[in-house]
N, CA and C atoms as a LAMMPS dump frame, in Angstrom:
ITEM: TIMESTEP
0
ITEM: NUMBER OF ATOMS
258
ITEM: BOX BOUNDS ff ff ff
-5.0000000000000000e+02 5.0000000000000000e+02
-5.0000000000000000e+02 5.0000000000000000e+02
-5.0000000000000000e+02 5.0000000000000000e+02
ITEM: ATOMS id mol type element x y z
1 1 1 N -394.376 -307.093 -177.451
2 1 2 C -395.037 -308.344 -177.742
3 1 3 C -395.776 -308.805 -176.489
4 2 1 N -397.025 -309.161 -176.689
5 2 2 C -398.191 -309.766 -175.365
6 2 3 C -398.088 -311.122 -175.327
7 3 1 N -398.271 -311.789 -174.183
8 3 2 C -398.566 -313.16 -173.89
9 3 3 C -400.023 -313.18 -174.479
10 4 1 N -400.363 -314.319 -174.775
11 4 2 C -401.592 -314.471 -175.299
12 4 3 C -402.308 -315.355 -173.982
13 5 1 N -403.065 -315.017 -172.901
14 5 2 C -402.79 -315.757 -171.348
15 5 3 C -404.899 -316.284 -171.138
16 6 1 N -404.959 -317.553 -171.045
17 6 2 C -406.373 -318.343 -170.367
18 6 3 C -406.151 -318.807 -169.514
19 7 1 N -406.728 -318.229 -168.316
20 7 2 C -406.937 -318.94 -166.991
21 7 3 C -408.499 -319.339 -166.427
22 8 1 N -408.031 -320.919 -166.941
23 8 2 C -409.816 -321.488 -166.657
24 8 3 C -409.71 -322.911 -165.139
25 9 1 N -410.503 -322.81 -164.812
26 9 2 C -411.223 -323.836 -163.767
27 9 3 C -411.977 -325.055 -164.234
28 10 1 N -412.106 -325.528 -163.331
29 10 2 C -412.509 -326.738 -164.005
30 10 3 C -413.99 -326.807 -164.103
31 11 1 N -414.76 -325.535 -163.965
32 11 2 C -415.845 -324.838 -164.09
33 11 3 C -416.402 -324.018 -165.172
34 12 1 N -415.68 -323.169 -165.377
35 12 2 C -415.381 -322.087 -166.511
36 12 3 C -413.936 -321.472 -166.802
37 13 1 N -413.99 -320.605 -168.27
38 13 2 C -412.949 -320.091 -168.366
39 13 3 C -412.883 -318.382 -167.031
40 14 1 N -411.881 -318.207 -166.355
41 14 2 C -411.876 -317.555 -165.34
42 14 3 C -411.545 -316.031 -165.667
43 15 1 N -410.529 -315.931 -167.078
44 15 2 C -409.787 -315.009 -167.537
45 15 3 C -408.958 -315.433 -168.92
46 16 1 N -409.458 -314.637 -169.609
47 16 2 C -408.564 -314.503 -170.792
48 16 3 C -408.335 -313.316 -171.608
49 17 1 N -406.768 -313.132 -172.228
50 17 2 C -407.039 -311.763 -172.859
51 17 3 C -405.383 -311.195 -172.892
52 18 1 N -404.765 -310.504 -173.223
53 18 2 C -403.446 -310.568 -173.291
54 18 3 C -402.633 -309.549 -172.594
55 19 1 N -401.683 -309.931 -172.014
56 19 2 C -400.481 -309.834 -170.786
57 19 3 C -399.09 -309.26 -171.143
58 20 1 N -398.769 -308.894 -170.668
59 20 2 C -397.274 -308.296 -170.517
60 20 3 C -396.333 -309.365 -169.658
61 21 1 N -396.957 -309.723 -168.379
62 21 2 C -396.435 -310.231 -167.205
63 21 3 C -397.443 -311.352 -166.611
64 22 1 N -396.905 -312.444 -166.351
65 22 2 C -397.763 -313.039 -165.471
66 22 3 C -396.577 -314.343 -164.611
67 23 1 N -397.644 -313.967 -162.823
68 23 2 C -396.921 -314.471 -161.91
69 23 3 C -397.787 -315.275 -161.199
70 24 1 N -396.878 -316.758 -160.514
71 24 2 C -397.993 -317.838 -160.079
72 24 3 C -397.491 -318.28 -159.205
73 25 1 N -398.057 -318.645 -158.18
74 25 2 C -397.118 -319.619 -157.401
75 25 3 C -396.851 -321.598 -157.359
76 26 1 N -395.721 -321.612 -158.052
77 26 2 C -395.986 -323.349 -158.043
78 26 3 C -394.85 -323.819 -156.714
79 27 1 N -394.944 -325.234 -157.224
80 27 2 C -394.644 -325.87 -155.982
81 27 3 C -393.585 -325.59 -155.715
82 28 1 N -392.351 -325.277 -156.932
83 28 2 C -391.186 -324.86 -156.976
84 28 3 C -391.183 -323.393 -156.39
85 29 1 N -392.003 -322.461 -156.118
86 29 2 C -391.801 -321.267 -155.993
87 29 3 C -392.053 -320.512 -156.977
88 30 1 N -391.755 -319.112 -156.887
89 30 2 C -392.861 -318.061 -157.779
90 30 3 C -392.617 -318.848 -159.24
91 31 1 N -393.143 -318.407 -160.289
92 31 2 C -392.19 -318.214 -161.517
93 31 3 C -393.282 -316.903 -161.75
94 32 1 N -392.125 -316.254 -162.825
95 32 2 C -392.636 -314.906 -163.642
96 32 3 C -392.501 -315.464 -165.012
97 33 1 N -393.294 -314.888 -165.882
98 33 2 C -393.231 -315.318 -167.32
99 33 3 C -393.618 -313.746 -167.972
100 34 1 N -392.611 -313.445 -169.17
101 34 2 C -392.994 -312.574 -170.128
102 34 3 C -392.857 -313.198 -171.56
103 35 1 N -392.861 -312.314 -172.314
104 35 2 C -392.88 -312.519 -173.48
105 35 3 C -391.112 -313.205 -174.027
106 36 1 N -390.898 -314.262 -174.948
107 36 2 C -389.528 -314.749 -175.066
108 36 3 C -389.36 -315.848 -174.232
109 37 1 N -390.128 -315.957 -173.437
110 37 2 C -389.63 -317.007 -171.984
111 37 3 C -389.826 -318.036 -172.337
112 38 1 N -388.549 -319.122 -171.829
113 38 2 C -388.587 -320.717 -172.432
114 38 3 C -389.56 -320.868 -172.137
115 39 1 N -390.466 -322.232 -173.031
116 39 2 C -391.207 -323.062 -172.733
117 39 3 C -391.397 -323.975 -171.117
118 40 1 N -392.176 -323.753 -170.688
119 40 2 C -392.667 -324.584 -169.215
120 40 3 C -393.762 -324.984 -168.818
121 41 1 N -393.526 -326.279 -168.29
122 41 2 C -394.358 -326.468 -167.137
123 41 3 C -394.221 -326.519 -166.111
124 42 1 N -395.66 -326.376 -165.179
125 42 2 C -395.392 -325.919 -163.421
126 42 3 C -396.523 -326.869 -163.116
127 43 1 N -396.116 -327.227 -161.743
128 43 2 C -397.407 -327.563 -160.884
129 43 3 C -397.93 -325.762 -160.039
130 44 1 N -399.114 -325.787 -160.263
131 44 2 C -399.348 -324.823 -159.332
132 44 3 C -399.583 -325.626 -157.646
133 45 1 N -399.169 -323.982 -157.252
134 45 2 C -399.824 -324.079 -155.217
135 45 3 C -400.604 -323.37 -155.137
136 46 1 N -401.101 -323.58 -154.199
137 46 2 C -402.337 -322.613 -153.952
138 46 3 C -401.663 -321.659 -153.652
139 47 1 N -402.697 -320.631 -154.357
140 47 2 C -402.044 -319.194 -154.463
141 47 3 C -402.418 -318.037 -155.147
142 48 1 N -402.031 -316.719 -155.129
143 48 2 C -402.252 -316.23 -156.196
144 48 3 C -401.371 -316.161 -157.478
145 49 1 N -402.679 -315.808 -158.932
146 49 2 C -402.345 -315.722 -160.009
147 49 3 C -402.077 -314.339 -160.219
148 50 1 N -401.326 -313.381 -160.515
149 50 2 C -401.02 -312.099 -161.024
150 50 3 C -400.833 -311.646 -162.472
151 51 1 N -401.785 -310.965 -162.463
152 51 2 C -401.736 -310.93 -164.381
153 51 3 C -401.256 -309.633 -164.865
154 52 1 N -400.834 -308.573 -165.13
155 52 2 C -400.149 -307.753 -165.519
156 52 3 C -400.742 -307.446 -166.96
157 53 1 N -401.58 -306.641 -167.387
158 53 2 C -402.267 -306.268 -168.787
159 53 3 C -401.063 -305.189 -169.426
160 54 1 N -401.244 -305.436 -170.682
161 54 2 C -400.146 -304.581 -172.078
162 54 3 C -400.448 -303.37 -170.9
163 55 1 N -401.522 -302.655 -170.908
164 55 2 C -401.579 -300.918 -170.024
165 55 3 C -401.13 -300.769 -168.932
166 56 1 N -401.312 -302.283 -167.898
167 56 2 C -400.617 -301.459 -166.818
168 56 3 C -401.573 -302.284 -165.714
169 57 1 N -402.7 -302.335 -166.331
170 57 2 C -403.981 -303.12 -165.567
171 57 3 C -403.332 -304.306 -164.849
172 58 1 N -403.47 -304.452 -163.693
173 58 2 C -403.527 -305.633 -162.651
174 58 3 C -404.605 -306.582 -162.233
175 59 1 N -404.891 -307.734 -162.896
176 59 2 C -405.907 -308.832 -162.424
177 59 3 C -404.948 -309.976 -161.436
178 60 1 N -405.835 -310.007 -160.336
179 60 2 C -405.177 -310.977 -159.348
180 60 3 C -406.326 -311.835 -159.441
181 61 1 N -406.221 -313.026 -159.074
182 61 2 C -406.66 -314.607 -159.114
183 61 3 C -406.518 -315.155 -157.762
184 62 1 N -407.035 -316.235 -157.56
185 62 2 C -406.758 -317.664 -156.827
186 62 3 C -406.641 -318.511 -157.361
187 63 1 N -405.567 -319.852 -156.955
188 63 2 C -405.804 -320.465 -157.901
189 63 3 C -405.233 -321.576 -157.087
190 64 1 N -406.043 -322.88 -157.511
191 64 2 C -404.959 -324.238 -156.571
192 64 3 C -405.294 -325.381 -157.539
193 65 1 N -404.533 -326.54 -157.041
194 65 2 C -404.624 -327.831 -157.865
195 65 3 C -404.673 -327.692 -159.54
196 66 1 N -403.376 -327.618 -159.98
197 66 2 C -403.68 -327.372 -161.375
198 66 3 C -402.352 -327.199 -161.761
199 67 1 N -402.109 -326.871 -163.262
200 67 2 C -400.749 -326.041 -163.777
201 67 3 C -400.943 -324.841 -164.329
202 68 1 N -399.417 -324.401 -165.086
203 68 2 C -399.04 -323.653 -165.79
204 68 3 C -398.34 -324.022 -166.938
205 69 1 N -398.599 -324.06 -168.408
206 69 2 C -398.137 -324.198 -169.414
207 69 3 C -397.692 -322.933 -169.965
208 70 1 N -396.432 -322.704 -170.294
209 70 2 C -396.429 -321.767 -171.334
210 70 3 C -396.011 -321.971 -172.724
211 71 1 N -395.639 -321.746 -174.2
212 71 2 C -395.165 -322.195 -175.28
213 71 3 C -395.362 -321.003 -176.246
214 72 1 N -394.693 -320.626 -176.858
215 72 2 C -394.869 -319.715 -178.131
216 72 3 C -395.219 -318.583 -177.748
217 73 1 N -395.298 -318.224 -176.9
218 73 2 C -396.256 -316.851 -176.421
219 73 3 C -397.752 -317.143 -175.641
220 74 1 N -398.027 -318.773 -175.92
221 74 2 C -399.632 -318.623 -175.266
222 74 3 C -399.256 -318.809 -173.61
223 75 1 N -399.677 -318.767 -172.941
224 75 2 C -399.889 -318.834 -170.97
225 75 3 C -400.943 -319.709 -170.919
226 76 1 N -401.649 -321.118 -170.521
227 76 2 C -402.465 -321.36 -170.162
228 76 3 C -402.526 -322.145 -168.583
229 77 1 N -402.856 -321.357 -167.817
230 77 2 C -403.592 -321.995 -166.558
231 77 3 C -404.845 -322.686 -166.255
232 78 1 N -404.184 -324.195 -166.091
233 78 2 C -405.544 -324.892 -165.565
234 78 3 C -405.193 -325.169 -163.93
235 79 1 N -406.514 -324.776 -163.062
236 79 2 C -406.545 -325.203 -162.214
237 79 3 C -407.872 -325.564 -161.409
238 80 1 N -408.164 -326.983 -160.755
239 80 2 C -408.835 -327.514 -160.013
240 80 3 C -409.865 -326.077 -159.839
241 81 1 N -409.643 -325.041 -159.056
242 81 2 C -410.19 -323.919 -158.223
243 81 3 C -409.721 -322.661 -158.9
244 82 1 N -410.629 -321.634 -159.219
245 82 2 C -409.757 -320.64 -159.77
246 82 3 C -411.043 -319.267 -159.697
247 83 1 N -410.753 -318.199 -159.092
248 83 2 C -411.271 -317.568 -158.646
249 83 3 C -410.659 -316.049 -158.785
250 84 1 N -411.369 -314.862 -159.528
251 84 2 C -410.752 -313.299 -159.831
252 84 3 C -411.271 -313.003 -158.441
253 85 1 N -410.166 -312.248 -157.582
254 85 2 C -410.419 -311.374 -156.294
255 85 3 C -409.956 -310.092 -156.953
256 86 1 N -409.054 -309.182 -157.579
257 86 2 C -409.203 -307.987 -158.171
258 86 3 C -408.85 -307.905 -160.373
């Protein structure tokens, strides 16, 4: 089962498309999210976003001022700044 995962800016949408894994850094420290995982919210930190694709594929991010929602399977990251470096 895939996360269904949007990571947009307060510019554009940055990334979307579906996940196995995804890792962020909030204020609390990392969190990891897969598929099954309680419902949350996060403040993000500046940091990177790590996205983990169903194949294997790795998209890394920047990302600051913003959150992390997750619920039902969807992932959505909003943040202030948000930027794909790989």
């Amino acid at each position: 089962m895939a996360l269904n995962v949007h990571l947009v800016s307060a510019e554009a949408e940055v990334w979307s498309g579906e996940a196995s894994l995804v890792v962020a850094k909030t204020v609390e420290g990392e969190i990891g999210i897969m598929a099954g995982h309680e419902p949350v919210l996060a403040i993000l930190a500046k940091g990177e976003v790590r996205i983990t694709e169903p194949d294997g594929t790795k998209i890394i991010a920047s990302a600051q001022d913003g959150f992390l929602s997750m619920e039902g399977g969807d992932v959505t990251i909003v943040a202030g700044n948000a930027a794909l470096i790989a």
